[in-house]
C-alpha positions as CSV (number, residue, x, y, z in Angstrom):
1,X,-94.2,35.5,21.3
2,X,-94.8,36.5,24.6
3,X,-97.1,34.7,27.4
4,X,-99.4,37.6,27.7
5,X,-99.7,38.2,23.7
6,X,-100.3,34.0,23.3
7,X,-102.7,33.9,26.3
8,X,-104.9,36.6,24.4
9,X,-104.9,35.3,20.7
10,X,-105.8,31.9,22.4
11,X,-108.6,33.9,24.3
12,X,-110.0,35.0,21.1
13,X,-110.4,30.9,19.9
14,X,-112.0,29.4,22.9
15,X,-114.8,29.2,21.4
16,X,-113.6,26.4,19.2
17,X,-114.3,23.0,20.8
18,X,-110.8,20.9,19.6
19,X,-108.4,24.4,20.9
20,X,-107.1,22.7,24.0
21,X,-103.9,23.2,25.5
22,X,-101.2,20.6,26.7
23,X,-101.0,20.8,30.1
24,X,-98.1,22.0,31.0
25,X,-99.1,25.0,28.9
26,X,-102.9,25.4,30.1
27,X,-101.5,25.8,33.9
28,X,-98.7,28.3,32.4
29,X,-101.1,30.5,30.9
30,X,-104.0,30.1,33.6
31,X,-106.4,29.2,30.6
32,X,-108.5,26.4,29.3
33,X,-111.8,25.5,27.0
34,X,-114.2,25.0,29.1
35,X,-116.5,24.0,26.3
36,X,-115.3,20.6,25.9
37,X,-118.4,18.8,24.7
38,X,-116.8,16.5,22.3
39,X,-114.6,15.5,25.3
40,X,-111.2,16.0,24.0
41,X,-109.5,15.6,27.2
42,X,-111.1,12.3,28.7
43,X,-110.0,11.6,25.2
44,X,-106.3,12.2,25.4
45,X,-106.3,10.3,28.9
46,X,-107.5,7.7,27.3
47,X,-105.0,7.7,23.9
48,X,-102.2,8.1,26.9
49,X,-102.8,5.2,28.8
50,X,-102.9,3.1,25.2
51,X,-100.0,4.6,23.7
52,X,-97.5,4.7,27.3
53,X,-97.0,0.6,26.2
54,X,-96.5,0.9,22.9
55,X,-94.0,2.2,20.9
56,X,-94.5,5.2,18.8
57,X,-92.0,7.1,17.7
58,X,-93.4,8.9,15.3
59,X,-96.9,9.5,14.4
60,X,-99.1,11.4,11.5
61,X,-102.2,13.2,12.9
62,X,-105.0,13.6,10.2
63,X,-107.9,16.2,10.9
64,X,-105.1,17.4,14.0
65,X,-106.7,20.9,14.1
66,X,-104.2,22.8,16.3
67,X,-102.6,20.0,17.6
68,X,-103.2,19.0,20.8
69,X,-102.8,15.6,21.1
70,X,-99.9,15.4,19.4
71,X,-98.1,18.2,21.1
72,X,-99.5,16.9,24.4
73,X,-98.0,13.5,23.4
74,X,-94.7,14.8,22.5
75,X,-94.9,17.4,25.6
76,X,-94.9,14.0,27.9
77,X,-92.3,12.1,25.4
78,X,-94.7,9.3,24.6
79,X,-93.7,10.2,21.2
80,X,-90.7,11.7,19.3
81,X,-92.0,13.2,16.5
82,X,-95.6,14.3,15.1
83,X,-96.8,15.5,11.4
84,X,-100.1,17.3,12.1
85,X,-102.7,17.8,8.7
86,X,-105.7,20.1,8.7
87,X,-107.3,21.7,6.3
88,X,-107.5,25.0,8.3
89,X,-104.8,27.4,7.9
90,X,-105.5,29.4,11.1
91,X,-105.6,26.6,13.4
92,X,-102.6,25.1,11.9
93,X,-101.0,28.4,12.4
94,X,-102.1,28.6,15.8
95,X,-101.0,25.1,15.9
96,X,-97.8,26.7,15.3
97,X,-97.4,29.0,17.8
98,X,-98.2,26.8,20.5
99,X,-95.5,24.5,19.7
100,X,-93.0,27.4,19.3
101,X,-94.3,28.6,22.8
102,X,-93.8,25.0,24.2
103,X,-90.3,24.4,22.5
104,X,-91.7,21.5,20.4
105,X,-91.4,23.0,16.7
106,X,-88.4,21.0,16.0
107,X,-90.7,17.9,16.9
108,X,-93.4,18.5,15.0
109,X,-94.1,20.0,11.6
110,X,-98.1,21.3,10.8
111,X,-99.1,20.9,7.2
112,X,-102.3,22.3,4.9
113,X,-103.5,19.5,2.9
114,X,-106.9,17.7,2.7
115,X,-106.8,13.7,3.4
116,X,-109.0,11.5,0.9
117,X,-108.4,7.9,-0.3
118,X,-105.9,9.1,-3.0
119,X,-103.9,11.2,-0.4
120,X,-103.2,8.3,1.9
121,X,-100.6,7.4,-0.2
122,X,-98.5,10.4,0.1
123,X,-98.6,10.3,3.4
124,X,-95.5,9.2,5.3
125,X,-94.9,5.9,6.8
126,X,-94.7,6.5,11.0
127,X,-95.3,4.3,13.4
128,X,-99.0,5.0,14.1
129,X,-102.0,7.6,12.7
130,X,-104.1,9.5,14.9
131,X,-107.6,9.9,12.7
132,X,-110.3,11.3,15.0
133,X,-113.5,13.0,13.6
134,X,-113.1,13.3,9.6
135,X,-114.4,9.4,8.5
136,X,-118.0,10.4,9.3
137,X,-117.5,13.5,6.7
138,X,-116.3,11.4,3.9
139,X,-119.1,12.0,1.0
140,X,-119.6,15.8,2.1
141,X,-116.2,16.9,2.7
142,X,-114.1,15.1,0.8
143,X,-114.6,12.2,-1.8
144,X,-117.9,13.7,-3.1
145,X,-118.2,11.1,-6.2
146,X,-116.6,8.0,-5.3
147,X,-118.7,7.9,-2.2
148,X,-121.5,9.0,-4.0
149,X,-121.0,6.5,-6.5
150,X,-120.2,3.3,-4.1
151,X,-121.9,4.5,-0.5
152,X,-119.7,5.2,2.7
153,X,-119.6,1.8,3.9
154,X,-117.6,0.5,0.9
155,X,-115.5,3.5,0.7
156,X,-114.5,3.2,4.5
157,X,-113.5,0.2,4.4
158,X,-111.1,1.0,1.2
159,X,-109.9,4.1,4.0
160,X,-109.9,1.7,7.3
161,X,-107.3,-1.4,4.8
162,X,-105.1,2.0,3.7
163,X,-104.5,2.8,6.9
164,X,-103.6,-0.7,8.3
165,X,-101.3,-1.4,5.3
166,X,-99.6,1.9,6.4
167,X,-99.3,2.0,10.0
168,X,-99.2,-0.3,13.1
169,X,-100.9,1.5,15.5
170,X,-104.5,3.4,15.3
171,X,-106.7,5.9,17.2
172,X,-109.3,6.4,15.4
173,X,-112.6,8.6,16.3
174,X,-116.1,8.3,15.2
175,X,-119.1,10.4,14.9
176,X,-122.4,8.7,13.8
177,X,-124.7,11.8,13.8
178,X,-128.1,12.4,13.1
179,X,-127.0,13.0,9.3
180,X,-123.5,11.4,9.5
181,X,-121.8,9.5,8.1
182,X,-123.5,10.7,4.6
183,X,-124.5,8.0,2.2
184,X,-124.7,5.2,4.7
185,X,-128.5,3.6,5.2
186,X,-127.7,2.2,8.4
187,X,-129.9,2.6,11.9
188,X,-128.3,4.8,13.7
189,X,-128.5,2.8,17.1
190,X,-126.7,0.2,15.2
191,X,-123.9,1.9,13.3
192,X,-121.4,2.0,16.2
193,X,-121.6,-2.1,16.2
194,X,-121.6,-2.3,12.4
195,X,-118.5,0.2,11.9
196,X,-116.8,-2.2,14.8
197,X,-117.4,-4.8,12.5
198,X,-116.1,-3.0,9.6
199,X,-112.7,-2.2,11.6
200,X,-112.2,-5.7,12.2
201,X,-112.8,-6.7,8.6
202,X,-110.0,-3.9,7.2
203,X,-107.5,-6.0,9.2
204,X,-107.2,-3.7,12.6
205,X,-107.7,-5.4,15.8
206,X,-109.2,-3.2,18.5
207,X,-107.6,-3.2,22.1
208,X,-109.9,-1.1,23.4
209,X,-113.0,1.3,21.8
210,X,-115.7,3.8,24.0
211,X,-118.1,6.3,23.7
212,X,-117.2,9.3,24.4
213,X,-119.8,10.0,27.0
214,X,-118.7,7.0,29.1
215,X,-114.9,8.7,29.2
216,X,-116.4,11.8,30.3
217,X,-119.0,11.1,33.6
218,X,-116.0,8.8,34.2
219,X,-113.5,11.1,35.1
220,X,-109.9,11.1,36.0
221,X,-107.1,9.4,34.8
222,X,-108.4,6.6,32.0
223,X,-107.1,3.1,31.6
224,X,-107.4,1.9,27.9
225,X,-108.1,-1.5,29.6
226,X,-111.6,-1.3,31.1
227,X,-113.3,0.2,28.3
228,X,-115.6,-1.3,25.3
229,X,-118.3,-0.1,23.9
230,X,-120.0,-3.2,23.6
231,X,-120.9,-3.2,27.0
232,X,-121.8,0.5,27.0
233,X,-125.4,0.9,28.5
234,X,-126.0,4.8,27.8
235,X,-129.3,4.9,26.3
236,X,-129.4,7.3,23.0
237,X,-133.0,7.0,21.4
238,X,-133.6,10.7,20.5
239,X,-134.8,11.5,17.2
240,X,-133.1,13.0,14.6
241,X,-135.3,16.6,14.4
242,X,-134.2,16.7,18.7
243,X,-130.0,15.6,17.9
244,X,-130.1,18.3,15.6
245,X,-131.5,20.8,18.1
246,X,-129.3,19.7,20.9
247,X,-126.6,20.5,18.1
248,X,-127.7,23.7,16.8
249,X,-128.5,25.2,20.2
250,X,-125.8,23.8,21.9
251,X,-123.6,25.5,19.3
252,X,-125.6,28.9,19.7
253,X,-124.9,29.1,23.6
254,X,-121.4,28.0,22.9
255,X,-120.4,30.6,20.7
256,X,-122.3,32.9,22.5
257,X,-120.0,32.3,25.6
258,X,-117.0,34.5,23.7
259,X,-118.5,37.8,24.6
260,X,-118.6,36.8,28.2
261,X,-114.8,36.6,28.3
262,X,-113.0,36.0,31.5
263,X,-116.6,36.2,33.3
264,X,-117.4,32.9,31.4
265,X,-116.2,30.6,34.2
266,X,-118.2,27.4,33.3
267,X,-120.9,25.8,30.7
268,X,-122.4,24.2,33.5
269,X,-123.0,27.5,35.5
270,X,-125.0,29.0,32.6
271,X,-127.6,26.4,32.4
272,X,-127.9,23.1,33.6
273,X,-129.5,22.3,30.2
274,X,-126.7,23.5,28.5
275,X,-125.0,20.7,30.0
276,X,-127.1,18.0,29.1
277,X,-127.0,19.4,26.0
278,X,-123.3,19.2,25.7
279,X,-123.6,15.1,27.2
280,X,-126.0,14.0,24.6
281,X,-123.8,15.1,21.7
282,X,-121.2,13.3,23.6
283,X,-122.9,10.3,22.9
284,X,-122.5,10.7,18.9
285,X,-119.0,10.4,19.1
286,X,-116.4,7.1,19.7
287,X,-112.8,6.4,20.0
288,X,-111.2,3.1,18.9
289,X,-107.6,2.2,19.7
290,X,-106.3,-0.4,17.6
291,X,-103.1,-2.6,16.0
């Protein structure tokens, strides 16, 4: 596929927050998301500066959408190989063509398959799992009865002991939204503390954990080193009925932006309270690094 034919099916997705490109690829084509509210690039600098020590050779990706951190990963040979799952056959296809326009496919393979607690077992053994974003949707997405029947806190921690049984290394990210994670009767200003907790129980030992916010006002390159979310100060008190807005509207001004096309040069020149929309969903969302 040609540059100019991949620059505008990529056009086409940049609505969708988790379509980022490597970068190597993003200053190729002259294009990037600019709607990066759940800060998956602070994100990646972070995951980078954990995973340039260790060593990964190979790594599975669960909820990997198009792939981005593991194509960036593999783009900077901080890994040698990547299995990407999503549930989204698009993306993954996407996924798909961005490798091929890389010269990764031979790296990396991109697979269609759900993840539960019975799947974990079928997945291969690699050297470390990349889970960000899909534990909070256990009970809605996936798992329906069993988390139904024994609430998410006992059902993640069944998840969290699979996943240190099977791999050495994790990055694993959080949301605790205004209705996630489902099933789990737990103040929301405590549940990043308690879910720490729960980590450490499953047998995973974390080198390093933040909110997401903090990695963004942060800015440039991220050491893995200076960041813990227990001494986070960021102050998230809104109510429920006012996440939910930030969300919805958010989402509507978002989306929005893919009829402005190339004129759409920055979230933060449409509204400043766009923004600060964008920063206070940040603060929903956490990343742990652990062994």
């Amino acid at each position: 596929m040609e540059d100019t034919e991949l620059k505008s099916l990529l056009e086409k997705h940049m609505y969708y927050e988790y379509l980022q490109l490597p970068e190597r690829l993003s200053e190729r084509l002259g294009l990037q998301n600019i709607s990066d509210y759940k800060g998956v690039l602070p994100r990646y600098r972070l995951i980078r500066s954990f995973i340039w020590e260790r060593p990964l050779k190979k790594v599975v990706n669960i909820g990997g959408n198009c792939g981005f951190f593991s194509l960036s990963l593999l783009d900077e040979d901080l890994i040698e190989e990547a299995v990407i799952y999503d549930i989204k056959p698009d993306i993954l296809e996407l996924g798909r063509k961005i490798a091929r326009a890389m010269g990764l496919e031979d790296r990396c393979s991109f697979v269609e398959k759900s993840i539960d607690l019975a799947a974990l077992d079928e997945l291969p053994s690699t050297d470390g799992v990349i889970y960000q974003n899909v534990l909070h949707h256990a009970g809605d997405y996936f798992d329906k009865d069993l988390v139904a029947e024994i609430g998410w806190e006992k059902y993640a921690e069944r998840f969290l002991k699979k996943l240190r049984a099977k791999y050495a290394y994790g990055i694993l990210g959080m949301g605790f939204k205004w209705n996630k994670p489902k099933l789990w009767d737990v103040d929301k200003e405590k549940r990043r503390f308690i879910f720490r907790n729960l980590l450490e129980k499953s047998g995973w030992e974390i080198i390093s954990d933040a909110n997401v916010y903090s990695l963004m006002i942060d800015g440039g390159e991220l050491d893995y080193r200076r960041f813990n979310s227990q001494k986070d100060t960021y102050d998230f008190k809104k109510s429920d009925l006012a996440s939910l807005w930030d969300l919805v509207s958010f989402n509507i001004i978002k989306r929005a932006g893919i009829f402005l096309g190339s004129r759409q040069t920055s979230m933060r020149d449409i509204s400043p309270a766009v923004a600060q929309m964008g920063q206070e969903i940040a603060k929903m969302y956490h990343i742990y690094l652990m062994e």
